[in-house]
C-alpha positions as CSV (number, residue, x, y, z in Angstrom):
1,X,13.9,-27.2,-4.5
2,X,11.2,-25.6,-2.1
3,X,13.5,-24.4,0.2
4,X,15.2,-22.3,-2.6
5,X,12.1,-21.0,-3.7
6,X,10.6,-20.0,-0.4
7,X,14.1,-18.5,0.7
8,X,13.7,-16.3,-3.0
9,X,10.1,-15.4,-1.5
10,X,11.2,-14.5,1.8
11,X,14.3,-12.7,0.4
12,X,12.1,-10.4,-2.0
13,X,9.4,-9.8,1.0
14,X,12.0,-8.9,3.4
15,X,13.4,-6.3,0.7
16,X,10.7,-5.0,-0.3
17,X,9.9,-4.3,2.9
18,X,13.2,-2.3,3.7
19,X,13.0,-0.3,0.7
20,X,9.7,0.8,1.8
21,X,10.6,1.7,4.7
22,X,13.3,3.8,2.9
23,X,11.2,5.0,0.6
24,X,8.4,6.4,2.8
25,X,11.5,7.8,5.4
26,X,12.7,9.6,2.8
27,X,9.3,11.2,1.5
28,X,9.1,12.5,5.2
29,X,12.1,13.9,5.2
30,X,11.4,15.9,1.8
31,X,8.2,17.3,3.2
32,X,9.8,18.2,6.6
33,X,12.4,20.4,4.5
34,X,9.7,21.7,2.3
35,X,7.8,23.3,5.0
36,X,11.4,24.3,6.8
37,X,12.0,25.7,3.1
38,X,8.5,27.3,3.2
39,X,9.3,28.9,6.9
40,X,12.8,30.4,6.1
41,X,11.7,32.1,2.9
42,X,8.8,34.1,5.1
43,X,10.7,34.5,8.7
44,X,14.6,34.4,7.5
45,X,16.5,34.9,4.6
46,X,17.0,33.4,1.5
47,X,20.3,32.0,1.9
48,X,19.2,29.2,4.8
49,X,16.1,28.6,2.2
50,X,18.6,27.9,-0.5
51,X,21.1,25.9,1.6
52,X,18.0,24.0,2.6
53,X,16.6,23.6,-1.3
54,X,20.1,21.8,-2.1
55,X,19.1,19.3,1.2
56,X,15.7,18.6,-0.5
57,X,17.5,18.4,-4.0
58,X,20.2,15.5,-2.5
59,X,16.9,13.5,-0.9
60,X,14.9,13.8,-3.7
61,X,17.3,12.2,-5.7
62,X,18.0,9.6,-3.3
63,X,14.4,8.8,-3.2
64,X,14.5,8.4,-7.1
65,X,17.3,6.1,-6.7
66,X,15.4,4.1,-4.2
67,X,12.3,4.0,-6.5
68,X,14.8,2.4,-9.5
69,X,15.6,-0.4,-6.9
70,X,11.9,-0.6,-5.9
71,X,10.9,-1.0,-9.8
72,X,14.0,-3.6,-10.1
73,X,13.1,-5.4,-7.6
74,X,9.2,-5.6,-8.8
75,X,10.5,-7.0,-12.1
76,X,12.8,-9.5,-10.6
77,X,9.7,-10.6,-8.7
78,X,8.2,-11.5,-12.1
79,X,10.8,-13.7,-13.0
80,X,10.8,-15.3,-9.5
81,X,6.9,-16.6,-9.7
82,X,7.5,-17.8,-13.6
């Protein structure tokens, strides 16, 4: 029975941990596009800015869908400690 329960907790640690890692990767790669973004609107044109937006767009939504898993897997914790 302990065995189950600390391979749950170990599980959910090792998880979490890997969606952080995601998570945070992911912010840094918004914020290096934003300031690319930011530097081909005032040196280039506005067709590499757009082309970059649409990268930004596809990662932010990807880090919105790693957030749902992060919240998911926070709830599921709750249930795991009960």
């Amino acid at each position: 029975m302990q065995d189950s329960i600390i391979g749950k907790i170990v599980d959910f640690f090792s998880r979490r941990k890997s969606l952080d890692r995601d998570v945070n990767q992911t912010i840094d790669d918004i914020a290096l596009l934003t300031e690319k973004i930011r530097i081909a609107r005032n040196m280039f044109s506005d067709v590499l800015a757009d082309k970059l937006t649409m990268q930004r767009d596809k990662l932010t939504m990807q880090r919105d869908k790693l957030l749902k898993k992060y919240a998911t897997l926070l709830k599921r914790r709750r249930h795991l400690f009960k």
